[in-house]
C-alpha positions as CSV (number, residue, x, y, z in Angstrom):
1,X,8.0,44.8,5.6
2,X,6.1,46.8,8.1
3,X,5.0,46.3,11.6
4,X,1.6,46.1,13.0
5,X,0.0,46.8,16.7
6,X,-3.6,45.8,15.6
7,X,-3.8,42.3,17.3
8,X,-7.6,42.3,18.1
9,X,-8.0,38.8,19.6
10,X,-6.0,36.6,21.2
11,X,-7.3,32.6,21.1
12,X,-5.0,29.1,22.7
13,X,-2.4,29.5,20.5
14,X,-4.4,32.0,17.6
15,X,-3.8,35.9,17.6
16,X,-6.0,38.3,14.9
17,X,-4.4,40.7,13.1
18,X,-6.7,43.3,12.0
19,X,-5.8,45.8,8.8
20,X,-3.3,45.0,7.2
21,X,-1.9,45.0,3.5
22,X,-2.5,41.7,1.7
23,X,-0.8,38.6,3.1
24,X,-0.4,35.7,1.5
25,X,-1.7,32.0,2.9
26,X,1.5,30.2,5.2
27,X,3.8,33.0,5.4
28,X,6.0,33.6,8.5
29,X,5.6,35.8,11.2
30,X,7.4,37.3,13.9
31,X,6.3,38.5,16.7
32,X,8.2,40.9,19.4
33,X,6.2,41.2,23.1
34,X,6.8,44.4,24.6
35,X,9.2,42.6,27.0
36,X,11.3,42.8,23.7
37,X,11.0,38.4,23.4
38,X,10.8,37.2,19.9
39,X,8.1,34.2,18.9
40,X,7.9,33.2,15.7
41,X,4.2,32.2,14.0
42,X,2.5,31.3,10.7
43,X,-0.5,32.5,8.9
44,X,-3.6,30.2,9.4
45,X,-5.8,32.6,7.0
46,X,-6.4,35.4,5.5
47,X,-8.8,37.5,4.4
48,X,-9.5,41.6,4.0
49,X,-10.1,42.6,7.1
50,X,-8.2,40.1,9.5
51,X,-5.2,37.7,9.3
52,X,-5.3,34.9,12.0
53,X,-2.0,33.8,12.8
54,X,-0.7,30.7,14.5
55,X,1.9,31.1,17.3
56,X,4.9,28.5,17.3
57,X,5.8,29.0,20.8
58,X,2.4,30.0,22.6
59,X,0.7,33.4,22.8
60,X,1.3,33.8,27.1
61,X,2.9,37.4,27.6
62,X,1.3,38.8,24.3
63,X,-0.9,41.8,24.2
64,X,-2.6,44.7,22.4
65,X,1.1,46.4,22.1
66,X,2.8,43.2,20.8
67,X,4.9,44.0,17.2
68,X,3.5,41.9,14.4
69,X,5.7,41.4,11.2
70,X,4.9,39.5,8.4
71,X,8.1,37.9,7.0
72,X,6.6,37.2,2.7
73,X,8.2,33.7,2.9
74,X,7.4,30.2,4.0
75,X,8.9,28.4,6.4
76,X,11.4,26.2,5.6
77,X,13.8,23.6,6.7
78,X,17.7,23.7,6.5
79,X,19.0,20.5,5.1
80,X,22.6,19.4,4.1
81,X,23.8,16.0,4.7
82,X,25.1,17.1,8.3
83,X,20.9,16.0,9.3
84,X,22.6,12.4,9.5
85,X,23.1,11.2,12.9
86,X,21.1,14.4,14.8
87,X,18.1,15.1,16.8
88,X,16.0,18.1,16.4
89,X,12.9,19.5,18.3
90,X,9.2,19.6,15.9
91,X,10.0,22.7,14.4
92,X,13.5,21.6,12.8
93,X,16.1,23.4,15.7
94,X,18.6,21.1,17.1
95,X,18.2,19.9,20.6
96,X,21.6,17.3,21.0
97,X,24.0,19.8,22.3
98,X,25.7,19.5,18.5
99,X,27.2,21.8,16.1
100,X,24.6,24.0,14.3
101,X,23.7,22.8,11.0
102,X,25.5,24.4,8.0
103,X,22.6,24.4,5.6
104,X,23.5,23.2,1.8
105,X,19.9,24.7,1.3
106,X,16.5,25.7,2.6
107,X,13.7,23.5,1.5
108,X,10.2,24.7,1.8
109,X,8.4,22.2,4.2
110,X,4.7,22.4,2.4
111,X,6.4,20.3,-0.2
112,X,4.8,19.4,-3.4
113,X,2.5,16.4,-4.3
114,X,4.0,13.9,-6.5
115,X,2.7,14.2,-10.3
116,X,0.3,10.5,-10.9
117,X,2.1,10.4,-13.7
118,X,5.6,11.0,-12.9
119,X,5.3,8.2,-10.1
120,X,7.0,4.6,-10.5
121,X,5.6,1.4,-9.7
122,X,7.1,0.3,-6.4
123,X,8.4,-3.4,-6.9
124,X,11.1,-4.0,-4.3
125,X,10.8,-6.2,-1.4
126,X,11.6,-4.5,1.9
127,X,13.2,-7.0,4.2
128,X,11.6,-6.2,8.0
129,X,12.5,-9.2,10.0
130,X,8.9,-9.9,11.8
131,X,7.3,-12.4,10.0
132,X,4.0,-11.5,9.9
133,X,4.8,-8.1,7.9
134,X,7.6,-9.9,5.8
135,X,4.9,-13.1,4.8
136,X,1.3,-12.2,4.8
137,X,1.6,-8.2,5.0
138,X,4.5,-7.4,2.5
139,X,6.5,-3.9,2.7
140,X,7.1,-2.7,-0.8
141,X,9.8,0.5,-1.4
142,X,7.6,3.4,-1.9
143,X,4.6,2.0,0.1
144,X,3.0,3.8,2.8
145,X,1.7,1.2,5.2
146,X,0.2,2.2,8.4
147,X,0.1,0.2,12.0
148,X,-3.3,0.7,13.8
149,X,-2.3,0.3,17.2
150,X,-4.4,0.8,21.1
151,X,-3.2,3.0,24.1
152,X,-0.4,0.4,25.8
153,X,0.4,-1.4,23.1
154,X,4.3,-2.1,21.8
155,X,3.8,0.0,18.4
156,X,7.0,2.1,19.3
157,X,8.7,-1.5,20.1
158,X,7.6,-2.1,16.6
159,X,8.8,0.8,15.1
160,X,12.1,0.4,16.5
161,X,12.6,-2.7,15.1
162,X,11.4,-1.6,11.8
163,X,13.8,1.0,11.6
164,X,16.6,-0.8,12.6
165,X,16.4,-3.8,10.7
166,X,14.2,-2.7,7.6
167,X,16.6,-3.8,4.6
168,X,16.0,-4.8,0.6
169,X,17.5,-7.8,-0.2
170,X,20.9,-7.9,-2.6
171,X,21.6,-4.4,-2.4
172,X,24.1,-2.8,0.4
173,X,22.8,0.2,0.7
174,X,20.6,0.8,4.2
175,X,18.0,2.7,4.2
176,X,17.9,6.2,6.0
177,X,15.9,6.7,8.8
178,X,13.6,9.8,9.2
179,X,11.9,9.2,12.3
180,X,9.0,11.9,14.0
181,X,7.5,11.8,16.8
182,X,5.0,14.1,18.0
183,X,2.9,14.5,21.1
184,X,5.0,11.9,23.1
185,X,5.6,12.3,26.8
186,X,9.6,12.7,28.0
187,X,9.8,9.3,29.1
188,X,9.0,8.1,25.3
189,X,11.3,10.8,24.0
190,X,13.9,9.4,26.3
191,X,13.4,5.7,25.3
192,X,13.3,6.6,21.6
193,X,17.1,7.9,22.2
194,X,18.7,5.4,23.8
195,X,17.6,2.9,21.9
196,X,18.6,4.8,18.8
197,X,22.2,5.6,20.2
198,X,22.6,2.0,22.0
199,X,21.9,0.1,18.4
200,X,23.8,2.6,16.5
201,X,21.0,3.7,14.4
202,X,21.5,6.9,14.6
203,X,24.3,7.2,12.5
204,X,21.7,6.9,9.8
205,X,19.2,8.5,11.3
206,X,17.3,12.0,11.6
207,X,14.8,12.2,14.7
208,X,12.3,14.8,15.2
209,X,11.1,15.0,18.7
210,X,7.9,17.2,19.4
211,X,7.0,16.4,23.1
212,X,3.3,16.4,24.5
213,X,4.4,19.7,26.0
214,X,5.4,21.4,23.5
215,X,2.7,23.7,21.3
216,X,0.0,22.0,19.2
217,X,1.3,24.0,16.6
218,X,4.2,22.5,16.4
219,X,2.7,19.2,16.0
220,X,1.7,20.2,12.8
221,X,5.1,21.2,11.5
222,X,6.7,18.1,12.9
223,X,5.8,15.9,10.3
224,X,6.1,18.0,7.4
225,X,9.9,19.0,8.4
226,X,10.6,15.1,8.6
227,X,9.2,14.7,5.3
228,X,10.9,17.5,3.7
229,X,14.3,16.3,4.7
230,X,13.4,12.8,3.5
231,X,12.6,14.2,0.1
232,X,16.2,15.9,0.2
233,X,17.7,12.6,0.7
234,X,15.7,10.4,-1.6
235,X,15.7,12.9,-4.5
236,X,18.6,14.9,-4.4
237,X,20.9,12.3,-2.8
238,X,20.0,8.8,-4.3
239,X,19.0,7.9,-0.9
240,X,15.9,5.2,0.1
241,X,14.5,6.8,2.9
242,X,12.2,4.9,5.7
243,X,10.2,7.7,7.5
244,X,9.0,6.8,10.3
245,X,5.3,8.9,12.0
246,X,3.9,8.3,15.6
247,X,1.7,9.1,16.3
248,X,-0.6,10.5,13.6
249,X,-3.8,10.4,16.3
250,X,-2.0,13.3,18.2
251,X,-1.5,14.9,15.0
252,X,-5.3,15.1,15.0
253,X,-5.6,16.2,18.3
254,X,-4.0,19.2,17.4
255,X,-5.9,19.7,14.0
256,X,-9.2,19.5,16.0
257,X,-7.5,22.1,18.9
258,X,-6.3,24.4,16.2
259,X,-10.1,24.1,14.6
260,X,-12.2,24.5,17.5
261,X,-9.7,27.8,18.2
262,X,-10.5,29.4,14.9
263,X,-14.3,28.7,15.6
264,X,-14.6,26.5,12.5
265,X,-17.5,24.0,11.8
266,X,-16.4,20.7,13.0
267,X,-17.4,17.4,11.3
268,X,-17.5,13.8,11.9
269,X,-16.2,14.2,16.1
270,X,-15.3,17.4,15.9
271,X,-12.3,17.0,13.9
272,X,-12.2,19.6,10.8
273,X,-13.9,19.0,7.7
274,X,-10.7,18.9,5.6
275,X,-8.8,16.3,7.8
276,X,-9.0,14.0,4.6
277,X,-6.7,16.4,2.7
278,X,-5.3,17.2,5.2
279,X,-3.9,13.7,6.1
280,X,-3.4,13.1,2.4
281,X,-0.7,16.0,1.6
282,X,1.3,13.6,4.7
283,X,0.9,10.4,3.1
284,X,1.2,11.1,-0.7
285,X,4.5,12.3,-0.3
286,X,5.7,9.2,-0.1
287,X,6.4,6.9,-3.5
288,X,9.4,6.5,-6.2
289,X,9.5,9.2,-9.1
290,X,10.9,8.2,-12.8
291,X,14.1,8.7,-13.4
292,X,15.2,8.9,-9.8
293,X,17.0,6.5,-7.8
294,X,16.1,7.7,-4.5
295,X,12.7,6.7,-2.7
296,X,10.2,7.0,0.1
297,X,8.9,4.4,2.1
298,X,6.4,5.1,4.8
299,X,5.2,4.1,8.3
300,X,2.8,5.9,9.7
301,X,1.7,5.0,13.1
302,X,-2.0,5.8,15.2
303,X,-3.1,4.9,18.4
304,X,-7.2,4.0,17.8
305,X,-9.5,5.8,20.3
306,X,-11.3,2.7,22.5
307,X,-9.5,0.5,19.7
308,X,-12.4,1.9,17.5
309,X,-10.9,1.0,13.6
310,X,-14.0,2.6,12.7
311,X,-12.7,6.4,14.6
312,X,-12.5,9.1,11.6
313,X,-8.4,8.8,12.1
314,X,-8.1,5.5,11.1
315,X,-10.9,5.2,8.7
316,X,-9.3,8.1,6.5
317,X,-5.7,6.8,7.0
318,X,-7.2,3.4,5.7
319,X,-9.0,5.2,2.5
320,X,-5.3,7.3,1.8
321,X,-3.1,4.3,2.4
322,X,-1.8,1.0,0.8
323,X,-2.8,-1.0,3.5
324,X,-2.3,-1.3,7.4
325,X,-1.0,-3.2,9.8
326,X,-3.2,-4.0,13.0
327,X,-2.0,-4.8,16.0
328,X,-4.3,-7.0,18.6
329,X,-4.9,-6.3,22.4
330,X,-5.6,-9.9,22.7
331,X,-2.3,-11.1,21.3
332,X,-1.1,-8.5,23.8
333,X,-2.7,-9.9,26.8
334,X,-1.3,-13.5,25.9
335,X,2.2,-11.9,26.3
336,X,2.5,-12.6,22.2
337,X,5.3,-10.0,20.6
338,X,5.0,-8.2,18.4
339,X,0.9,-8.7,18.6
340,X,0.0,-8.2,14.8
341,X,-3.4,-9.8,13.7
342,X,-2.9,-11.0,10.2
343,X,-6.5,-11.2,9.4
344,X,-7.5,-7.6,9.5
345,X,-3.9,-6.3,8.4
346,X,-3.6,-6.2,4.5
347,X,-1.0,-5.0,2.0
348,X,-2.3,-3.3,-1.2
349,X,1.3,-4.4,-3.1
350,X,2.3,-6.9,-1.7
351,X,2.0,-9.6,-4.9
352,X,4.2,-6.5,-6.8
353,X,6.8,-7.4,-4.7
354,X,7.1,-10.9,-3.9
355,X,7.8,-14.3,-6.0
356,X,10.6,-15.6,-7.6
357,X,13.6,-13.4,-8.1
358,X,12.1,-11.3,-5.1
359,X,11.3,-13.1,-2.1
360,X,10.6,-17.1,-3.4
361,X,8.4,-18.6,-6.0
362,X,6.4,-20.5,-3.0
363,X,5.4,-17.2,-1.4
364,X,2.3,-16.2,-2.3
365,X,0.7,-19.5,-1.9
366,X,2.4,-19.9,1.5
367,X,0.7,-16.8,2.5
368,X,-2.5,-17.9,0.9
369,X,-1.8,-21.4,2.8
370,X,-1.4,-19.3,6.1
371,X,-4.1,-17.0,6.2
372,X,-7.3,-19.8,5.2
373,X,-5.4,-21.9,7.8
374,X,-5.1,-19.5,10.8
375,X,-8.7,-17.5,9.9
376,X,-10.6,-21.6,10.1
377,X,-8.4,-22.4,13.5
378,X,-10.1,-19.1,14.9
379,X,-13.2,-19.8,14.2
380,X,-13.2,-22.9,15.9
381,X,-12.1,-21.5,18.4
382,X,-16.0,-19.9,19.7
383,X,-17.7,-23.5,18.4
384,X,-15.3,-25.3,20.9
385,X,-15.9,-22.7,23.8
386,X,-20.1,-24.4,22.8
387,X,-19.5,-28.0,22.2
388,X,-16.4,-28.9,23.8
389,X,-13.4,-30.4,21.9
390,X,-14.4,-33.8,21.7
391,X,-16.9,-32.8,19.3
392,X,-14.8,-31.9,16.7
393,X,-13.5,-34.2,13.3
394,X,-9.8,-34.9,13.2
395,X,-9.5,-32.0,10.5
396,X,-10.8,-29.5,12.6
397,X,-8.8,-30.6,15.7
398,X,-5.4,-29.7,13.5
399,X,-6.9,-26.7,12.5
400,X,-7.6,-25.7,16.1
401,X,-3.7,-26.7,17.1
402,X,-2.5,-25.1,14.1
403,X,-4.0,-21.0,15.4
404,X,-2.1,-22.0,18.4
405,X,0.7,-23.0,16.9
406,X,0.8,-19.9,14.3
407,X,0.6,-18.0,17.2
408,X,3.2,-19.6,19.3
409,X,5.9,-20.0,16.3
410,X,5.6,-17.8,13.7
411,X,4.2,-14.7,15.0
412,X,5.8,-14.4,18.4
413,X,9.7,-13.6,18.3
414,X,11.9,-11.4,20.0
415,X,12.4,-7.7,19.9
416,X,15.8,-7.8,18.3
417,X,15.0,-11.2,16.2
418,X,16.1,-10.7,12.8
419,X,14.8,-13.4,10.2
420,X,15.0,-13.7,7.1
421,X,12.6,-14.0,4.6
422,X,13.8,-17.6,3.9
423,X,13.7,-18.3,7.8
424,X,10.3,-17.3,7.7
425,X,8.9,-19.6,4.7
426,X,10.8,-22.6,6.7
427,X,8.8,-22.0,9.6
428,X,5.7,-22.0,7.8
429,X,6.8,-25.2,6.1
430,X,7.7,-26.9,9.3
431,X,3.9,-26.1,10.2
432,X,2.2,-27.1,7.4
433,X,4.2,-30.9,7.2
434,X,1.9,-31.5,10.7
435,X,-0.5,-31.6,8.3
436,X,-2.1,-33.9,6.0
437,X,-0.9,-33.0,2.1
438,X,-4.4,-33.5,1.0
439,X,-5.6,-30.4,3.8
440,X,-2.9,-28.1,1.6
441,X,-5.7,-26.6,-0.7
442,X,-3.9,-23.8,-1.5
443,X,-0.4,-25.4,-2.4
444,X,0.4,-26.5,-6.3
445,X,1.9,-29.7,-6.4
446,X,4.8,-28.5,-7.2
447,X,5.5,-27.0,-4.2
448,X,4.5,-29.4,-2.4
449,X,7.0,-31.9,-3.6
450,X,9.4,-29.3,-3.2
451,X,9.2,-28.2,0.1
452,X,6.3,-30.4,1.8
453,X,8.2,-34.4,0.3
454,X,11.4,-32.8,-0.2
455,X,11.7,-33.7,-3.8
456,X,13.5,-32.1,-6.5
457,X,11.4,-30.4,-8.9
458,X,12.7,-31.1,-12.2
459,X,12.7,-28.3,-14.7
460,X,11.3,-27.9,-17.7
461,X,14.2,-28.5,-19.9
462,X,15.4,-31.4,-17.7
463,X,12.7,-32.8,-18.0
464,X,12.7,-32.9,-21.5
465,X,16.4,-34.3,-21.8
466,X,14.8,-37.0,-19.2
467,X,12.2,-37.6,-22.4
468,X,14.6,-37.9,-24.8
469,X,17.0,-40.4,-22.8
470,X,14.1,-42.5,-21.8
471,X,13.1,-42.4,-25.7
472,X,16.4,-43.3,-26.6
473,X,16.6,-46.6,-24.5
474,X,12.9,-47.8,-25.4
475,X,14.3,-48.1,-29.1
476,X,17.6,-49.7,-28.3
């Protein structure tokens, strides 16, 4: 390939490359100072008479005699299952003091989006442990559910636990972890580790680490390598595969840097026009394909500017996505972990992967039971800040105790508190029998004799043998 000296512009972490042969969209570049220092970049676009080109490791110490070669290939990741149990930087190098990596291949890390059509139904219950994702906000294999989080609240916390406890019920095999972070300060990147190592998560774990001061460039590598090795493991090795994103606003950041650098038009707050697509080529390579047993299940996480759900990052996310968990400052500031707010958190599949055979047969309802419950409580919540408790009927007054008591029991638990889905269900039960039966408008009565009396619920052909016996002794 041949060398250029025609770099005509240097801009943050952009050079322009003036007349050259054709280059094609994404290739990689190298790029010697005169120094004799090698940096490695990757075309932004192209045209006839210039090629911009993004540098990986910034452009300081570059200049009008700086060597410019232009690679013809993409840039890929090398994966093998030696990934397992390591920690590389945001553009896929190792950065544990390990072995290098012996690659069984190179995978291109643009990927490819999954074919509508090829794509199966996700159906299986993912097992979290927090309650309020595992009841009301259901995690399906092959979902992409994001958390909406705020500056200083525990969405890492959350992610941890996700990642070490996420499990599908009746099957042995865990799920591997692909978990990128990008933009986060060294004290994150540092907390991230130990935790990993100290739980032993690791072992079936990859972690990308892009640090806040590390390129913007690299940023938006970071989660396209972690999503490349996940496809390795899901497709080519059977594997279900929990990836693992934070945080997707600094992701943005650098999409809107890299923009305003190449001079481009901004839209809605200056981030790029084509941050829709952009944000979709992440997501929608997550899902299940036909005929393979591995899978992709997806956690993206964002941080909402001034807790604005209505800021262009979440809003898109929310359009791409299945869903999304939201997290509530004022859960926060009552010391309430992990602070998720039911009522504005939704799961697109949930009812695809709950009921009986799945989860239980009383789960849907109990979720149904839970949310009119909780939304009423709240409610009454501003009346009684007007007119004062003692103005309120007896119904109302167990609504009110009720929000508290959701609150109190069955969202807070601890960091490393493991229910089970079962667990769960029971602690909504043991709620709901302070209640009147008649206030359970969402129950059939055959769960409520099951669960609420504690009845046995005959079944169908018992209760047709109980027919015929009582038939019998009428006659005799």
């Amino acid at each position: 390939m041949k060398e250029y000296k025609t770099i005509s512009r240097v801009a943050g972490p952009l050079i322009f490359v003036k007349k050259t042969d054709p280059i094609g969209y994404a290739d990689l570049v190298k790029i010697q100072l005169p120094s004799g220092d090698i940096k490695t970049g990757q075309v932004l676009d192209t045209s006839d008479e210039i090629v911009v080109v993004q540098v990986f490791e910034g452009t300081s110490g570059i200049n009008r005699n700086t060597r410019v070669k232009f690679l013809g290939e993409n840039i890929k990741l090398s994966v093998s299952e030696d990934l397992l149990g390591r920690i590389l930087n945001g553009a896929g190098k190792t950065i544990d003091d390990g072995p290098e990596i012996i690659p069984e291949k190179k995978m291109d890390i643009t990927g490819a989006a999954i074919n509508p059509y090829a794509r199966s139904s996700p159906s299986d219950f993912i097992q979290t442990g927090i309650s309020t994702i595992d009841a009301t906000n259901t995690l399906v294999r092959g979902q992409k559910l994001p958390i909406f989080s705020g500056s200083g609240l525990p969405h890492n916390d959350i992610a941890l636990q996700i990642a070490r406890q996420a499990k599908v019920i009746g099957q042995k095999q865990q799920f591997v972890v692909i978990f990128a972070a990008m933009g986060i300060t060294n004290e994150e990147a540092q907390y991230f580790m130990k935790d990993f190592e100290e739980t032993g998560a690791l072992e079936r774990s990859v972690v990308f680490l892009n640090l806040a001061d590390d390129p913007a460039v690299e940023r938006l590598v970071t989660p396209r390598m972690a999503l490349t090795a996940a496809e390795y493991f899901a497709y080519e090795k059977d594997m279900h595969v929990l990836v693992i994103l934070t945080d997707m606003t600094n992701y943005c950041e650098s999409l809107r840097e890299i923009g305003a650098a190449r001079e481009e038009i901004p839209g809605r707050r200056g981030y790029p026009g084509y941050m829709y697509t952009d944000l979709a080529m992440i997501y929608e390579r997550a899902g299940m394909i036909k005929g393979k047993k591995g899978s992709i299940t997806q956690f993206p996480i964002l941080t909402m500017i001034g807790d604005d759900i209505t800021h262009p990052i979440p809003d898109l996310t929310g359009y791409i996505t299945e869903g999304q968990i939201v997290l509530s400052r004022e859960l926060h500031m009552k010391n309430i972990y992990p602070p998720i707010d039911v009522l504005p958190s939704l799961s697109r599949l949930m009812n695809l992967g709950i009921g009986k055979e799945k989860t239980r047969e009383d789960h849907k309802q109990v979720s149904d039971q839970l949310y009119a419950n909780y939304a009423e409580g709240r409610d009454l919540r501003g009346l009684v800040a007007i007119v004062g408790e003692e103005a309120l009927s007896d119904k109302d007054k167990r609504l009110l105790n009720f929000a508290q008591e959701f609150e109190d029991i069955f969202v807070r638990q601890d960091k490393k508190e493991d229910r089970a889905i079962n667990t769960t269900l029971g602690i909504a039960w043991s709620m709901f029998k302070k209640m009147p039966e008649k206030d359970l408008t969402r129950m059939s009565p055959e769960f409520k004799k099951k669960y609420y009396r504690g009845e046995k619920v005959e079944k169908k052909e018992e209760k047709k043998e109980t027919k015929k016996a009582t038939k019998k002794k009428v006659k005799k």
